[in-house]
C-alpha positions, 0 to 999 in steps of 0.5 A, a space after each residue: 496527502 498532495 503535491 504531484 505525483 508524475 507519470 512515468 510514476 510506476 509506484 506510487 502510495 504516500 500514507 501514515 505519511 507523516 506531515 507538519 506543524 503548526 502555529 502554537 495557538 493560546 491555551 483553551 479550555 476544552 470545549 464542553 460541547 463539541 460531539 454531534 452538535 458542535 459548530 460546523 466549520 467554515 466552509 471555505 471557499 473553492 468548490 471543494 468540500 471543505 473549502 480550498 482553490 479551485 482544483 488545480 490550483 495553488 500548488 506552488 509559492 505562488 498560489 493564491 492564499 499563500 502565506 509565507 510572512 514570517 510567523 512565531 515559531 511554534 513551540 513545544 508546550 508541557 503536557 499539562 498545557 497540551 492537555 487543555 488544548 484538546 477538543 472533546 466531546 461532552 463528557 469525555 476527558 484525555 489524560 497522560 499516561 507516559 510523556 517525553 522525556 520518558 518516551 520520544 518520538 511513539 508511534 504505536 503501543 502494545 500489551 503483554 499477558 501481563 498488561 506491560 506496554 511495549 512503546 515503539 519510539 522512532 527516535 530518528 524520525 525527520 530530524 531536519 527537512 532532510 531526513 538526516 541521520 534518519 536510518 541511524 540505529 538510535 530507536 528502540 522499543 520502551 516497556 512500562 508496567 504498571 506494578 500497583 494496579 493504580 494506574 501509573 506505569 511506574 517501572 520503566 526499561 528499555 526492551 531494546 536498543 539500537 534499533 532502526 526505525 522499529 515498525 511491529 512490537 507483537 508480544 507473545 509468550 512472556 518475554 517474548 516479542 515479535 520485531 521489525 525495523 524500517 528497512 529490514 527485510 527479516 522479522 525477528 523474536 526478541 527474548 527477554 532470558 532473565 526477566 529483567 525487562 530487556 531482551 537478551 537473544 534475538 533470532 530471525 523469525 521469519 525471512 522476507 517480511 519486511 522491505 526495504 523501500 521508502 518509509 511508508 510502504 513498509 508492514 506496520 503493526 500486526 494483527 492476531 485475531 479470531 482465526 489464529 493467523 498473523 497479519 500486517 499491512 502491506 504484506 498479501 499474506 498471513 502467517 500461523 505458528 503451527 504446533 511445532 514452531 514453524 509457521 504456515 503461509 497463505 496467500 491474501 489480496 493485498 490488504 490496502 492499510 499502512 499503519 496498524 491495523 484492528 479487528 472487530 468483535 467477529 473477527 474482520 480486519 480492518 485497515 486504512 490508507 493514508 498516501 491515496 486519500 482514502 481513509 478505511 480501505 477494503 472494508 466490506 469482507 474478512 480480507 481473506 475472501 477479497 479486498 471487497 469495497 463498494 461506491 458508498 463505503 463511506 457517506 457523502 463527505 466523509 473523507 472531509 475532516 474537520 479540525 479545530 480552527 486556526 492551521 497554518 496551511 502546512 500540508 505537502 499538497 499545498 494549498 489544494 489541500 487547505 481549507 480557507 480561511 481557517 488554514 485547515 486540512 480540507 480532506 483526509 491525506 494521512 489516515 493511520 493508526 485505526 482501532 475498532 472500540 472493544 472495551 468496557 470502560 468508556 460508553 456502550 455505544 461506542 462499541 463496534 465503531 471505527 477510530 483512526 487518526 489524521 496527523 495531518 488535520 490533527 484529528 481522531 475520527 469516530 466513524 458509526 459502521 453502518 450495516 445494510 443488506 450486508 454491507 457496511 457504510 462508515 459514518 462520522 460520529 460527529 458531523 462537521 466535527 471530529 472526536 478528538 481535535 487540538 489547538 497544539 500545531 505540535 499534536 500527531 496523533 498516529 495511533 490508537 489503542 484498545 487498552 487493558 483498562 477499557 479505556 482507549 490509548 492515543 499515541 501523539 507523536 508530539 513532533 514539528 515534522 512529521 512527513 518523511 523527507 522525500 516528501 518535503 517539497 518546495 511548498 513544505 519546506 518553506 512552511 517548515 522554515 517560516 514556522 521553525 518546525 526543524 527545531 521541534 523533535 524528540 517529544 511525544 506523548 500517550 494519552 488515555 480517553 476517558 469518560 466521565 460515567 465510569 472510572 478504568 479498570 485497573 485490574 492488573 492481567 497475571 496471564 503469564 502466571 494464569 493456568 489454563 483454565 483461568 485463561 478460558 474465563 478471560 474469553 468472557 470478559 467485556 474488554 476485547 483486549 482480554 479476550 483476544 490475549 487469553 486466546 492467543 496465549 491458550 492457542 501458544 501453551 497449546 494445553 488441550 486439557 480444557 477442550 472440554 471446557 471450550 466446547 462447553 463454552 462455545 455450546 451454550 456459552 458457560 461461565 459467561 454473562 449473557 452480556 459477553 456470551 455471544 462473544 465469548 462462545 465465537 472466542 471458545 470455537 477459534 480458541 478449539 480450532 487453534 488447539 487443533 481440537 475442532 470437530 466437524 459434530 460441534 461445528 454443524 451444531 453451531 451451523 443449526 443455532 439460533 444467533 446468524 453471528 455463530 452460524 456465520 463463525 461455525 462456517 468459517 471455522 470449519 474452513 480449516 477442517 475442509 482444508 484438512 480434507 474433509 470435503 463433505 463440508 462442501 454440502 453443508 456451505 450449499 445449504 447455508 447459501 439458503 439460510 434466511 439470514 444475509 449475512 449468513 448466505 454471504 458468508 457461505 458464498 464468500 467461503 465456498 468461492 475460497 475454496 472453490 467447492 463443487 458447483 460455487 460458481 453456479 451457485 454464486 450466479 444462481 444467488 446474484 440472479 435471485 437475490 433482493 439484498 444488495 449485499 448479496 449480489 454486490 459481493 456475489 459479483 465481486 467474487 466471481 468478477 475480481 476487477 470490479 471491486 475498488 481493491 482489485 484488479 485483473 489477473 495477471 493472464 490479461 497481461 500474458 496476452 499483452 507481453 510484447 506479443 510473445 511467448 513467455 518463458 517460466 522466468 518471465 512470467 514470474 517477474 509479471 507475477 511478482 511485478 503485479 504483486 507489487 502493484 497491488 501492494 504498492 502502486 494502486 493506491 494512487 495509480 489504480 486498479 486499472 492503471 488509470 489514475 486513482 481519483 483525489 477526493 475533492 478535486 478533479 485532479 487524479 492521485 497518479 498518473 495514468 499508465 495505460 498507454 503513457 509513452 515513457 512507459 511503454 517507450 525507453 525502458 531507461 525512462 520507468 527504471 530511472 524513474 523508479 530509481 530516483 524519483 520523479 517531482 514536477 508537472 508531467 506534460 502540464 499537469 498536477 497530480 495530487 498525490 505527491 511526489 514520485 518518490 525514488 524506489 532504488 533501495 529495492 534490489 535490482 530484479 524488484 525494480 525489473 519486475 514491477 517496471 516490466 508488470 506496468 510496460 504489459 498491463 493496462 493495454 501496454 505492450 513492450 519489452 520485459 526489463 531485466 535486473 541486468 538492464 537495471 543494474 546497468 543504469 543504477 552504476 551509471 548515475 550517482 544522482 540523489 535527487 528526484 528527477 524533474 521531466 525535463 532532466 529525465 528527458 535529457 537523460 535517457 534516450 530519446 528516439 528521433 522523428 523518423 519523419 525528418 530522415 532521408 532513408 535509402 537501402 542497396 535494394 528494394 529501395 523503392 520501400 525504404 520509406 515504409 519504414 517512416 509509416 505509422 498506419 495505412 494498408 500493408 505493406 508498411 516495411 521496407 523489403 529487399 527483395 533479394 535473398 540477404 547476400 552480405 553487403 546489402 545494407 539500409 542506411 538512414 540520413 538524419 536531419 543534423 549530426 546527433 549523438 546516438 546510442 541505441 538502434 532497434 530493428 523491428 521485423 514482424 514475421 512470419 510474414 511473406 514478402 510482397 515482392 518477387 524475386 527478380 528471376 522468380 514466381 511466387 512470395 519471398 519469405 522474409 526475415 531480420 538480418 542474418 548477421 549486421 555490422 552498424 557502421 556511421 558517418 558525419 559526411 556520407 563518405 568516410 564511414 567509422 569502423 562497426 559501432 556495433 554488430 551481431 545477429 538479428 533477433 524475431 521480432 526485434 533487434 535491440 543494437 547498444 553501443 557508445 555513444 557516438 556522433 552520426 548524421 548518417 547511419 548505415 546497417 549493413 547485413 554480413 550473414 547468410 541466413 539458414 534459409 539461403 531465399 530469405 529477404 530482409 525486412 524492417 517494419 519499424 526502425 527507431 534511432 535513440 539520441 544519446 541520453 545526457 
């Protein structure tokens, strides 16, 4: 994704960021040739990997290599004709599995116990260029069985209707499924009661799981894998429905992924980021232990996709993110929808690899997942090509499926705007109209990848109507999709009369192939553990066997015994830090530093010290050094330090923990770890803007929580970045808003004022904008403070100091002191350079400092100290003064004066009080004066 991401940009991620069309090219046959020996494609021209402008470059209408001539519009092709338009491996062949009209707009599937397919159709997305209409509850969730065992979906309802936007559609008992909708902040269970095919009830299941933000940072997809827990995107947590129905929470690092989510055969998920340029994120450990990456995640260019020649340039980046001469994405900017391929009815090889979609480029990646010394490095299967490429402009793959059939499903959202609308800027809006892509909407398609050398499996699941016992079979089966829903639906039935039979399966895998019986022996033990019937004897067994993959699951297993108070756990996590496999010792580290058992830290330093495998000591360093890992940043106590130099309240500190939270789920994508502006592949440009020491951040506090509120779009200062727009925040609640703005103004070496809710709320009533500001209006609009340079400054006494309040640097003292004990009428006046409209004072006095002067009649150091009590008053002549503009009591270490706006060239703050130390001065180390916002 592209475009300009500005500074002042507190949030900033822009993923399954959907984008655009393209031209309708002719029909072609697909390729017979296109995996690791198709032909590369052009290079391109610029410097970039790819092809492209110079970095920098052609971000506006005018940037070289722009075409905006008028164009055919494109057009929506049968599915029959699409179908011939796709680029495939040698071997491999797509199919429809459901078409619109029956399904539009799809943006992810999922199966039922019985193998139904439950479709989420976002049937309001991106209707115009505006979005209009787009919250409307006109979406819903479709169910499609299959009845014969052909095959074909030939029994179709609608589960629900009337939805907004639905985003999670988890099955789990029969008729029972998980949703959540796109601005809801509560995750519900709908229950079909009669078996009809469409839910009847539906109940808050769990509060505060959803958001309501723009549409991309919102959870996507849910995960239920070997360790019994519910994960999603975005959400730093996970959940576990505990025996009696309530769930259970614990807390995660922020997993980095956008849309969908997947697990592995051993249990890690995985996740990828589309809005930060990425790809995969957070893949070198279970997202439990730490969101772990390391420089080589990925092989030299592999963030470059490769799709199939003739786009049309429609990416939001403009054409920084144009691949000439072909008009081609030239790096990832939307990644979404990933699976790791666990079936049984496509090649063996592709087991274990990574697919993800890039709606964009109008690609599905294949990536190898590459083991070294206990690390992972992705690979593309096809280099200087891609699994799946289309000629369609109209192709969105968005998502990817591991189906009952053993094949894969893809999930095209079949759409002419696919970029939410806070994303459509001026380059992308005049792509929208020159190739008519308002007009093409409502489609959509799933489709199955098949292979030439075996035929699907169209064995029809009957779990719901299984005993228990036939659902522990199911945990051997080749296809990973049987696996995990025997599982899951063994755990929900909570039937412990085939514990027996578990054990015997996770001991020596029973009943299953030698095949399958690695597998389904790490499926018995998770199975035990969720049924509660885990025990500790069976555990270290499994510790002591033959094959590292158990020895690694037994360790993690018998957290939730170490959990439960079985301490004595701890020994045997120190032992297998000895074991003789890697993989195995950088599982006990990553589980001992979870729990923070006895002796892990010296333990951990001890192995990183000693240890030949970079995989231990990368991940070692990571544990112990949180902020060196890609997907981490430092604790929230190296903010503490920062907070305006104060003490922190319980309440305050808490909106910093809560505002860091939000960074990490949101804003580091783009921003960073360390606030500095994540790097966009490719270019010398950076995705966001730094936020350490940025001025407007640390400056008004109307300038971040304007920002956040409605947006920010244009050069900052000058420059690009190249993450897009800074889209507005302001359907977050106030304190949201209060928190992460407060968060950024404390961290990355900043120090100013915690922000309020009220303060925001203040700010929200006093505009109706809808737009994005651009920084010149931004800056019109709030206060400004004036160059203290300019002023002519005097004070009733202790004149001679009054210009120290003018000084930046230099030896002490550098305020003005009175010199005098505060008597009522003293006073400190500022002479501006021309009259200006005024709005805001604030006095800043840093004590207890003594004051260097003496007292006319006296020995020894002053004390100094704000003004007991002030009245400000102004002037536009220096002779006629106004009534008080503003008064009140002085504050430690400073001074915040509000008031209307009003027109001044002088300006005169007058002490009224008696102070209760009766020999304190006044001071005033820092006086800033606010022009009035517009």
């Amino acid at each position: 994704m592209s475009s300009a991401r500005r500074a002042l940009a507190v949030l900033a991620v822009c993923s399954l960021t959907f984008a655009l069309t393209s031209l309708t090219l002719p029909a072609q046959t697909p390729s017979s040739a296109a995996p690791a020996g198709a032909p590369q494609a052009p290079a391109g021209r610029g410097g970039q990997p790819g092809g492209g402008p110079p970095p920098g470059v052609g971000r506006g209408l005018d940037a070289p290599g722009i075409d905006l001539l008028p164009r055919p519009p494109v057009v929506r092709q049968d599915p029959e004709v699409q179908q011939r338009l796709f680029l495939l491996p040698e071997g491999f062949t797509i199919e429809p599995v459901l078409t619109d009209p029956l399904i539009t707009d799809p943006v992810g599937v999922t199966f039922d116990g019985n193998g139904r397919m439950y479709v989420l159709e976002m049937r309001s997305y991106m209707l115009d260029a505006n979005g209009t209409g787009m919250r409307d509850p006109i979406s819903r969730i479709s169910r499609h069985e299959d009845t014969d065992g052909d095959g074909v979906y030939d029994r179709h309802t609608v589960f629900a209707d009337n939805l907004v936007l639905p985003r999670i559609a988890f099955p789990l008992e029969d008729g029972v499924v998980l949703v959540l909708e796109t601005d809801n902040r509560d995750l519900y269970k709908f229950v079909d009661t009669d078996g009809d095919g469409v839910a009847d009830t539906r109940e808050v299941f769990y509060e505060g799981y959803g958001r309501v933000t723009n549409m991309e940072w919102q959870p996507g997809g849910m995960a239920w894998p070997l360790d019994n827990w519910l994960y999603s995107t975005y959400n730093p947590f996970r959940l576990r429905i505990q025996p009696d129905g309530s769930l259970a929470r614990e807390e995660t690092d922020p997993n980095g992924g956008q849309w969908w989510l997947a697990q592995d055969n051993y249990g890690k998920l995985w996740f990828v980021d589309g809005g930060g340029e990425t790809g995969p994120v957070n893949i070198q450990a279970p997202i439990i232990y730490g969101a772990m990456n390391v420089e080589d995640n990925f092989e030299p260019d592999f963030q470059v996709p490769w799709p199939a020649p003739g786009g049309i340039a429609d990416m939001q980046g403009g054409m920084n993110r144009v691949r000439l001469p072909d008009g081609t994405l030239n790096h990832f900017t939307a990644a979404s929808g990933v699976e790791i391929y666990r079936g049984h009815r496509l090649p063996a090889d592709m087991i274990g690899d990574l697919f993800f979609n890039e709606p964009v480029g109008r690609i599905v990646r294949r990536a190898k997942v590459v083991e070294r010394e206990g690390l992972v490095q992705l690979q593309n299967a096809y280099p200087g090509s891609e699994f799946v490429r289309s000629t369609d402009p109209l192709f969105r793959p968005v998502a990817i499926h591991n189906a009952p059939d053993g094949t894969l499903f893809l999930v095209d959202m079949y759409t002419g705007i696919i970029q939410d609308a806070q994303f459509v800027g001026p380059y992308l809006r005049a792509k929208v109209e020159q190739y008519g892509l308002d007009r093409q909407h409502n489609w959509g398609r799933i489709w199955r990848i098949r292979h030439e050398s075996m035929t699907p499996d169209f064995t029809k699941p009957r779990m719901y109507e299984e005993s228990a016992a036939e659902l522990v079979a199911h945990l051997a089966h080749p296809n990973g999709w049987w696996r995990d829903t025997a599982q899951k639906l063994l755990v929900l039935r909570r039937d412990t009369s085939v514990a027996p039979q578990l054990r015997a399966m996770a001991r020596t895998g029973e009943g299953a192939s030698a095949d399958t019986a690695q597998l389904a022996r790490i499926h018995a033990l998770w199975t035990l553990e969720g049924l509660d019937q885990l025990d500790a004897t069976l555990v270290r067994e499994l510790m002591k066997d033959p094959d590292p993959k158990i020895r690694i699951q037994a360790i993690r297993a018998s957290e939730t015994l170490y959990k439960a108070g079985d301490r004595s756990f701890a020994d045997d996590y120190l032992a297998m830090t000895r074991d003789p496999d890697h993989d195995v010792v950088i599982q006990a580290m990553m589980t001992m530093n979870l729990h923070r058992t006895p002796k892990y830290e010296e333990t951990i330093k001890s192995l990183i010290a000693s240890s030949n495998v970079r995989g231990v000591r990368e991940i070692g360093g990571q544990l112990l050094n949180p902020g060196r890992s890609l997907g981490q940043m430092p604790a929230l106590a190296d903010v503490d330090a920062q907070a305006a130099g104060v003490n922190l309240s319980t309440s305050q500190r808490r909106s910093l923990q809560r505002g860091q939270a939000i960074y990490r789920e949101l804003c580091i994508t783009c921003h960073g770890p360390d606030g500095m502006g994540a790097p966009a592949g490719g270019t010398n440009q950076l995705l966001g803007a730094p936020l350490g020491g940025a001025p407007r951040v640390v400056g008004h506090h109307a300038n971040i929580v304007q920002v956040l509120l409605h947006g920010l779009q244009g050069p900052l200062d000058g420059r690009e970045y190249s993450g897009g727009i800074m889209v507005a925040m302001g359907a977050n609640s106030d304190e949201w808003i209060a928190d992460v703005a407060s968060f950024v103004r404390n961290a990355f070496g900043n120090s100013a004022d915690l922000i309020t809710p009220e303060q925001v709320a203040a700010i929200r009533a006093a505009t109706t904008r809808t737009e994005p500001w651009t920084l010149a209006e931004l800056e019109n609009a709030v206060p400004q403070p004036l160059d203290p340079a300019t002023w002519t400054v005097t004070a009733s006494h202790g004149a001679e100091t009054a210009a120290n309040v003018q000084r930046e640097g230099g030896e002490q003292p550098l305020r003005w002191e009175s010199g005098d004990a505060q008597v009522p009428g003293m006073y400190f006046q500022v002479e501006l350079p021309a009259a200006t409209r005024i709005s805001e004072i604030v006095m800043e006095t840093t004590v207890p400092r003594l004051g260097w002067a003496f007292g006319r009649g006296g020995r020894g150091a002053r004390p100094m100290a704000p003004p007991a009590a002030y009245e400000v008053t102004v002037s536009t002549d220096g002779q006629t003064w106004s009534a008080p503009v503003a008064s009140g009591e002085g504050q430690n270490p400073k001074t915040t004066i509000v008031f209307e706006p009003v027109e001044a060239k002088f300006v005169r703050i007058t002490q009224t009080g008696r102070p209760a130390n009766p020999n304190a001065g006044w001071a005033i180390e820092r006086l800033t004066i606010y022009r009035a916002g517009q």
